[in-house]
N, C-alpha and C positions, 0 to 999 in steps of 0.2 A: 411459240409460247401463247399462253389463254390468259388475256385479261379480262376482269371479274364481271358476274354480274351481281348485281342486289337487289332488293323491293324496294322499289321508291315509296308504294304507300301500301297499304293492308286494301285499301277499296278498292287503286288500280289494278292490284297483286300481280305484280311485277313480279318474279318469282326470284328471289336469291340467293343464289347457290354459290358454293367457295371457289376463288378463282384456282383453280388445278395447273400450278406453273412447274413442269419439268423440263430442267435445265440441260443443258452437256454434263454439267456438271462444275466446279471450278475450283481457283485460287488468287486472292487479292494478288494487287501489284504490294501490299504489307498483310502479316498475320499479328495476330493477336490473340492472349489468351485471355479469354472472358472467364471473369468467374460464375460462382452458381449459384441462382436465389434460390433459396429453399425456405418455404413459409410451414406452418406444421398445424395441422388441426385437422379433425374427421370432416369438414370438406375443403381441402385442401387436396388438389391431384398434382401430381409432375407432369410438367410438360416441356419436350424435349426440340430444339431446333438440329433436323438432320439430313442425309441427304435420302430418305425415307426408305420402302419397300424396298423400290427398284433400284436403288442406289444413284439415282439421277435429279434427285430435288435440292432448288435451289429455296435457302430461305423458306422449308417447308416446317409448318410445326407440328407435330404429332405427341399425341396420348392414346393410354390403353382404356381401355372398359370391359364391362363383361354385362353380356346378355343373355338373358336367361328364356323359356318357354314360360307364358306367362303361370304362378303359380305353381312353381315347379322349383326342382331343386338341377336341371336339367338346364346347363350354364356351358358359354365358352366365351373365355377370355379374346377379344381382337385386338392386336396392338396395330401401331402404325395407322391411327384413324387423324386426318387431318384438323384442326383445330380451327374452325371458321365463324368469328363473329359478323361475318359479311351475309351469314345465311342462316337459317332455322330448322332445326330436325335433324334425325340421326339419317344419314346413310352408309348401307355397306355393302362392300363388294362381294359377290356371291363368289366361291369357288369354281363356278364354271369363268367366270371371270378371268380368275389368278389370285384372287381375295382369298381374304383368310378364312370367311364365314362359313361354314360346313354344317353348324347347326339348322333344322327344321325348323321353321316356327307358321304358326296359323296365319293361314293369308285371311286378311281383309275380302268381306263376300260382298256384291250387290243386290242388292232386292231381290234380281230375279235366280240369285245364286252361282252367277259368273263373278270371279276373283277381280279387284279393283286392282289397276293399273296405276303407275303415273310416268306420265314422260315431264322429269324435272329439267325448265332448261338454263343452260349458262349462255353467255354471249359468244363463246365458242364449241360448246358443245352441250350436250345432253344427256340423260342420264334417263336410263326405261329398265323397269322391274315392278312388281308387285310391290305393294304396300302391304305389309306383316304387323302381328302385334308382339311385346316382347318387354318383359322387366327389363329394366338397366342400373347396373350399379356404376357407379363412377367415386373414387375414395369411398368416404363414409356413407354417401349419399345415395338413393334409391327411386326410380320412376316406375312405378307400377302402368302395366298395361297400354305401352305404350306406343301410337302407329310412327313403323318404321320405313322405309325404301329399303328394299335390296334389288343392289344395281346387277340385274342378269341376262345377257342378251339369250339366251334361253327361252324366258317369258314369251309366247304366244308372238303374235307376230307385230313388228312395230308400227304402230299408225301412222300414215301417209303424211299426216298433218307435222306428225313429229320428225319423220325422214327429210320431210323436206323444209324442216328449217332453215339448212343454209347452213347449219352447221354439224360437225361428226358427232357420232355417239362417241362420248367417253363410257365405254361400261368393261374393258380391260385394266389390269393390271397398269400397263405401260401407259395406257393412255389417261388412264387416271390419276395415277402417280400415287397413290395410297389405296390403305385397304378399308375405306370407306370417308366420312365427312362429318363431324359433331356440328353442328351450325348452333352458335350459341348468341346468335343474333338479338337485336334488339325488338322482338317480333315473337310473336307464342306461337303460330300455324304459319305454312309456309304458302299460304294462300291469302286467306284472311275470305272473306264476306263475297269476291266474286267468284270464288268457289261453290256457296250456295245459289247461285245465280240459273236458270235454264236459258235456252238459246243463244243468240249472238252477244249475250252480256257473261257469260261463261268462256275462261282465257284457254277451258282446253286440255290444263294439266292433270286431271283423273279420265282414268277411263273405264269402263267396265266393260270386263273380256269374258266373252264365252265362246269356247274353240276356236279359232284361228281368228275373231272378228270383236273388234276391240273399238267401242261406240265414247265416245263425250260423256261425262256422267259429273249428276251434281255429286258433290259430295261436302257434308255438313264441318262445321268449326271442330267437331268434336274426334272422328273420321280420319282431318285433315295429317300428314306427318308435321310432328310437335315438338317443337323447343323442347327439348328433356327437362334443361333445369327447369322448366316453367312447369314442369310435373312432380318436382320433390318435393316433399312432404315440409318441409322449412329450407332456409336460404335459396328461396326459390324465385328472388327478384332481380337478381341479375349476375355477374362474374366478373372477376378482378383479374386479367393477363399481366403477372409481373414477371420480366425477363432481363438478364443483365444488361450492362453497358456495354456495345462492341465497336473497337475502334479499327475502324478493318474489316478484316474478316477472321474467322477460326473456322477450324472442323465442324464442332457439334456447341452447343450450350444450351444449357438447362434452366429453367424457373418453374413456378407455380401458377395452377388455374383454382383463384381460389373462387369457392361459390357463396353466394351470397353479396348484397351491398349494405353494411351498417348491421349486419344482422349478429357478428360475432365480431371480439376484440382483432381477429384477424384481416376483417375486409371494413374497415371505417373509411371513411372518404377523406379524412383529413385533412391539407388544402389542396387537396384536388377540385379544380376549376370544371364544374358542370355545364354541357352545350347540351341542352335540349334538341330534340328532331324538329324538322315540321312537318308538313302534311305530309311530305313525298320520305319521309326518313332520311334527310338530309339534315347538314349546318352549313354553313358557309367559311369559303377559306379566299383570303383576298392576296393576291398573287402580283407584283409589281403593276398595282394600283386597282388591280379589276378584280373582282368579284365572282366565286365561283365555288357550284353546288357542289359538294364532299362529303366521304363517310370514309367511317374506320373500318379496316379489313384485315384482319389478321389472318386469311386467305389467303391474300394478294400475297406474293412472293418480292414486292417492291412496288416502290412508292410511285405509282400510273399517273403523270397530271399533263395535259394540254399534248401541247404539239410541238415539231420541231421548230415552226414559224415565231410563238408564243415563246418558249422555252431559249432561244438560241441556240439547241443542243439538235447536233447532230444524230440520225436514229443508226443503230449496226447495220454495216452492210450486209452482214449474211443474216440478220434478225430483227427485223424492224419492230418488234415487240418489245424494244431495249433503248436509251439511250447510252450513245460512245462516243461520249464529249473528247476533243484529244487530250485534255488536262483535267484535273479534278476540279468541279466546281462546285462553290458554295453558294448555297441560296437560303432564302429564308421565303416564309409565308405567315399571314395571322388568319388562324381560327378563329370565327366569332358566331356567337347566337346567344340571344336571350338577354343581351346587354350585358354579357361577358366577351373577354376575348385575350388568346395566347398567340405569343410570338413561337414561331418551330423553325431552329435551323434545322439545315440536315446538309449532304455532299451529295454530289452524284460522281460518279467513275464510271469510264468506260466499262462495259458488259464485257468486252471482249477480253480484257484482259483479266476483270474477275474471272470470267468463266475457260483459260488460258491452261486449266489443268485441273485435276480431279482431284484435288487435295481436301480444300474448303468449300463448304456450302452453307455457311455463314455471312451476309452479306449486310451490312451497314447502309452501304453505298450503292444500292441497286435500284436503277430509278428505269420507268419505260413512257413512251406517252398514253394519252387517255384522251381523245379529245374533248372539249368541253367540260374538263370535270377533274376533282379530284380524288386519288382513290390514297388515303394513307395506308399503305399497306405495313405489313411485316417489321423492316427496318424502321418506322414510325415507334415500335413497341420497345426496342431495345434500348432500356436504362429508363422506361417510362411503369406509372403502374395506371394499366388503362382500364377504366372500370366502362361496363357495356350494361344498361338497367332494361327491363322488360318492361313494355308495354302496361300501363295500366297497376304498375306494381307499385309501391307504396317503399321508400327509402328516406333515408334521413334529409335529403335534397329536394323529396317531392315525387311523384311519380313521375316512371319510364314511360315512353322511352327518350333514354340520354345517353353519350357518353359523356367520361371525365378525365379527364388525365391532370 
């Protein structure tokens, strides 16, 4: 299993892309039938918890969209694209892949008119294709002209730099586990400012390819692949993930990505309790007495914090990316930033025996370690309405970027 990475800050550019967790598959030691939130207004999209593409996701959330040739009436709809406020900008799977994406769309050119590259990377894997341009619709809502990733191992040949991260290429089907990534992050570029940077102050992530040789290249804020919603024409300061209450687990359950924060009667903050970032796009979560750096991930397939040492929880023996407590345990944590602060219970249960059969990929109770840090993933959102604000964007609370739950 891949646990996540994120941007700590726009300067460092840390790059953050959605943790891509495919499971065995499974079924609670209890089921449960969760109902289904359904919010309604032109930006208002469904978003669905299932076991995705591949049939092997655990705790994965997935929406459809449609992308178009820019200015053009020349559209395909992609379902199955993973739903990640942990990261920013569209990517998707190319059909050479196993992805659904079939349509052409114009690659991003450099100067000297070699196509821009990006090797996007996660803490366990990577992601290399060309950078495309392309309308997007999503519900009622519309990003003109937008730069995209398509994950193709096809693409010219992969940079050394990139090979040898350490860690694999996700640019498969299987290995991605969905057919692409919405990154609806709290961040507009999935770069930010050391992307315009030349030499050793440049992290790396563009490239510019001509024939088989694929060089470091600056590339500007504008260039950068982009938060979508941060390109719709209104409700274009942040998103609201509301998803039911799951006691257990179930099959599949369904809610709403609505867009917008305060901008329509549908997405108000109401008392939803606001935690500011800081510098690194963190808040802080204090964990039986001690204090520690967090972010919201609707990525993460379960809720990533500390160690077995920290934690008292045993990791799986065949999966150390999981904890498999022998009993159910309860724990609690407080959220704090900004001179606000929430109490969050939650459980953990054994992985092993969630994931004990292919029934459910639902999961409440799905916890792994993260050292040093906490990552509230997935099972964080279930029976919450988590609002995620954009950078520099202007909402009834103040400008992004925050979450709120």
């Amino acid at each position: 299993m891949k646990l996540p990475s994120h941007r700590f800050s726009c300067l460092a550019c840390i790059l953050a892309i959605a943790a891509v967790c495919v499971s065995c598959g499974g079924t609670s030691h209890t089921s449960t039938t969760a109902s289904t939130i359904t919010a309604s207004g032109t930006n208002v999209q469904t978003i669905t918890v299932n076991s995705g593409p591949a049939g092997n996701y655990a705790n994965g959330l997935f929406t459809s969209l449609t992308v178009c040739v820019p200015s053009s009436s020349t559209c395909q709809t992609v379902n199955n694209v993973l739903v990640d406020t942990g990261s920013y900008g569209l990517r998707l799977l190319s059909s050479a892949g196993g992805g659904a994406l079939t349509l052409s769309l114009p690659q991003q050119k450099s100067g000297s008119g070699g196509s821009i590259g990006e090797c996007a990377g996660f803490v366990s894997g990577y992601t290399w294709g060309p950078v495309v341009s392309a309308d997007i619709s999503i519900a009622g809502e519309r990003a003109s002209n937008v730069p995209v990733q398509v994950i193709d191992p096809t693409f010219n040949t992969v940079p050394s730099a990139c090979q040898n991260s350490g860690v694999p290429e996700n640019d498969t089907l299987q290995t991605l586990g969905a057919n692409g990534i919405l990154g609806v992050g709290p961040y507009v570029q999935d770069c930010g400012g050391a992307c315009e940077q030349g030499g050793a102050q440049n992290p790396g992530l563009y490239y510019a390819c001509a024939s088989s040789n694929c060089q470091v290249t600056i590339e500007t804020l504008a260039q950068q692949v982009q938060n979508p919603v941060a390109m719709f024409a209104s409700d274009n300061n942040g998103v609201v993930i509301e998803l039911p209450s799951v006691s257990g687990s179930a099959p599949t359950v369904s809610g709403s990505m609505v867009f917008g924060i305060g901008t329509q009667s549908n997405n108000s903050l109401g008392s939803a309790i606001v935690f500011p970032l800081d510098s690194s796009g963190e808040f802080n979560t204090t964990y039986k007495g001690q204090s520690y750096a967090a972010f919201v991930d609707s990525g993460s397939n379960a809720i990533f914090f500390l160690n077995q040492t920290t934690t008292g929880m045993p990791v799986c023996s065949d999966n150390s990316g999981f904890y498999c407590p022998g009993s159910q345990m309860s724990e609690s944590a407080t959220t704090t930033s900004g001179g606000t602060s929430s109490k969050v219970s939650f459980s953990v249960v054994s992985a092993d025996s969630l994931f004990a059969n292919r029934v459910n990929y639902v999961f409440s109770t799905l916890a792994g370690p993260n050292p040093g840090i906490f990552d509230w993933g997935l099972p964080f959102f279930y029976g919450r309405n988590v609002y995620t604000a954009i950078e520099a964007r202007s909402t009834p609370a103040g400008a992004g970027p925050f979450w709120a739950y």
